[in-house]
N, C-alpha and C positions, 0 to 999 in steps of 0.2 A: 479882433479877427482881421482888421483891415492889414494891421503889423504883420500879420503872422503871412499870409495872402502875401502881402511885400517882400517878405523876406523870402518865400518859397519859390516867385517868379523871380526873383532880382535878378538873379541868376542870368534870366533871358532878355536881361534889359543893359546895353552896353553904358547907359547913361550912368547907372548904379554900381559899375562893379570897375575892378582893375580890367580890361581883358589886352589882350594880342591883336590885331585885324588879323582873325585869321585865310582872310581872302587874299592878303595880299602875302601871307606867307605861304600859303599854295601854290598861288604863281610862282613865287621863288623856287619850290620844288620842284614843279615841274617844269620850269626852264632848265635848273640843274639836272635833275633825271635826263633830259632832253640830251643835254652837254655830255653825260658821262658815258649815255649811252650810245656816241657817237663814235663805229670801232675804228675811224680813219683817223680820230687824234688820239684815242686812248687802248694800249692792250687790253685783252679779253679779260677783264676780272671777277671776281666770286659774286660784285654787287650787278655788273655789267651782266651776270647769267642769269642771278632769280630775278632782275628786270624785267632782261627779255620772256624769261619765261614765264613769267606773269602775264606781262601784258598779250601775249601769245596765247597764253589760257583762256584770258577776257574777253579776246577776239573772239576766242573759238565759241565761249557759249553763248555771247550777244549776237555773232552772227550765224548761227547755228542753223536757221534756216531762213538764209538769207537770198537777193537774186544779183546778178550781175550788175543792174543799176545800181544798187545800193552801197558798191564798192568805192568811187568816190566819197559816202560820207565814214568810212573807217576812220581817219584819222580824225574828224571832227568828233566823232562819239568816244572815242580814246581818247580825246582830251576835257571832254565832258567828268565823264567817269575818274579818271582822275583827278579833275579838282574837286569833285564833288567827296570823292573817296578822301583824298588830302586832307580837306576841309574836318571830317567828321572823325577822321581821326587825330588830328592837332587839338580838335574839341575837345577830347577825354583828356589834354590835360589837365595841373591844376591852375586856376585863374585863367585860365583860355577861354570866350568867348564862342562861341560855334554859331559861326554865319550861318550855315544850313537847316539851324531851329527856327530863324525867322522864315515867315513866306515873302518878304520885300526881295531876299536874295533867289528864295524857290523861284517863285515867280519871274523872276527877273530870267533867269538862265531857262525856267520852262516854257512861258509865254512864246518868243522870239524863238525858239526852236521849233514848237506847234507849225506857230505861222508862217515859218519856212518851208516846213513839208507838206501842208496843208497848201500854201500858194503854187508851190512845184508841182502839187496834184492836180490841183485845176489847170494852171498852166498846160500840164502836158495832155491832160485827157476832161477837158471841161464833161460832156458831155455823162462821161463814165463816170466820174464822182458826183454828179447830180444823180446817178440812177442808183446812186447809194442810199438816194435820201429817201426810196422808196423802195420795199422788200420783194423779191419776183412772184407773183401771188397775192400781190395785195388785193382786196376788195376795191373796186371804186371808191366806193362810198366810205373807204377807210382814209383815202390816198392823203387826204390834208390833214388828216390827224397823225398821219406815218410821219409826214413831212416834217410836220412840229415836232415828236418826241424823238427824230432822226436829228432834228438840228440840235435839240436841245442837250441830245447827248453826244453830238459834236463840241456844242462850246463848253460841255462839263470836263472832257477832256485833258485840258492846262490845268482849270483848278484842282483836278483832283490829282494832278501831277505834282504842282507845287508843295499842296496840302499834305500829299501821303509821305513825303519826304521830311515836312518841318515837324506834322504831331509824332513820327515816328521817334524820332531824335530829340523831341520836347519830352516825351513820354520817359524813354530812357534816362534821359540826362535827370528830369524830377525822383523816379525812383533813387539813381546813385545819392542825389543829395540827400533825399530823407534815409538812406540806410546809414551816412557818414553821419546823421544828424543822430541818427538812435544811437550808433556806437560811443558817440561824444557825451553823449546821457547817460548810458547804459555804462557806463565805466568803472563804474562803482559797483559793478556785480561782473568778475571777471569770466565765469562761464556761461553766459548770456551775452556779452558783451563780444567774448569769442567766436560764439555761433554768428551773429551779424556779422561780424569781418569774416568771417568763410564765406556766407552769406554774399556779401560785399563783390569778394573779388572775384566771386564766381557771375555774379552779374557783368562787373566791369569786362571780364573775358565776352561774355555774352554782345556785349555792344559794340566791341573792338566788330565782333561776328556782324552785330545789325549794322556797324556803318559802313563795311562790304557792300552786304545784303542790298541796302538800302541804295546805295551806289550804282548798282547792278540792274535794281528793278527801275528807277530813274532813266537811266540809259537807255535798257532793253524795252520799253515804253515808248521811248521816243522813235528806236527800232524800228519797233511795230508798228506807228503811227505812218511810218516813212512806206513799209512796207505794204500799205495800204494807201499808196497815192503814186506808183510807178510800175 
């Protein structure tokens, strides 16, 4: 069982496997996207339009209901979303590694974001984000228990940013192994064999879908977060 266990996470463990650093091939991307989409050294090209138009669509639904403060952090959550999105898509492929399964790299890029928008809150309105920590109508005799399950679900905040990010992507990536695992088995009966790779690449399509998804809800999180302290 322990084997079996081993060989089903190995997958998420870089000690065990060939992989890529795929963090550090994301930054290459997106330094290059950065480069190419620069129209003062390069003509307008087919990859220079679904670019923009991308990332113009991204804008539009993470900042969809957004306020004037929050226009300074566009380009930091634009570059968030993108390595995050990079990352998860360099994952699917084969012998790739996907930083974004572990929570050391979740954590990393969620924590230090939190606590930036959370100190800018205080900063700007100490007062007013303390009066968060208590709901308008509170009982007295409630006030110190509000306090605690207000704090406490202030600092669940990062973890469950980090978290919902790595099991999502942990989740996915174990299903694709064990369906390429059944078709490797199953080979010897070629119309059951055939059903799992339908099977297969109709999942694989689905995760291209979740490490979007997943990109997006990350982002729009931290959004949100932001847009509750300005």
């Amino acid at each position: 069982m322990t084997m079996n266990l081993n060989s089903i996470f190995g997958q998420f463990s870089p000690d065990l496997v060939i992989f890529i650093p795929m963090t550090l091939v994301a930054l290459s991307i997106n330094l290059s996207w950065l480069f190419f989409s620069n129209e003062s050294n390069w003509l307008p090209t087919q990859v220079h339009f679904f670019t923009t138009l991308f990332f113009r669509e991204v804008l539009k639904i993470i900042f969809q209901q957004n306020s004037q403060e929050s226009a300074p952090w566009v380009l930091s959550f634009l570059s968030v979303f993108t390595l995050i999105f990079s990352i998860n898509l360099l994952g699917l492929l084969p012998y790739a590694f996907t930083s974004t399964s572990h929570i050391s790299l979740t954590y990393s890029i969620g924590i230090p974001l939190w606590m930036s928008v959370n100190i800018l809150g205080f900063y700007l309105a100490f007062n007013s984000r303390l009066s968060h920590l208590v709901p308008q109508g509170t009982p007295p005799f409630l006030v110190p228990l509000m306090v605690i399950i207000e704090t406490l679900s202030l600092f669940a905040q990062p973890i469950a940013l980090g978290l919902r990010l790595a099991a999502n992507l942990t989740a996915g990536h174990l299903l694709i192994y064990l369906l390429s695992t059944a078709i490797w088995v199953l080979s010897s009966s070629p119309t059951i064999a055939g059903i799992t790779l339908i099977i297969f690449f109709l999942l694989f399509l689905l995760e291209i879908g979740v490490a979007c998804i997943q990109a997006y809800v990350f982002t729009a999180l931290v959004q949100f977060y932001l847009s509750q302290n300005i």
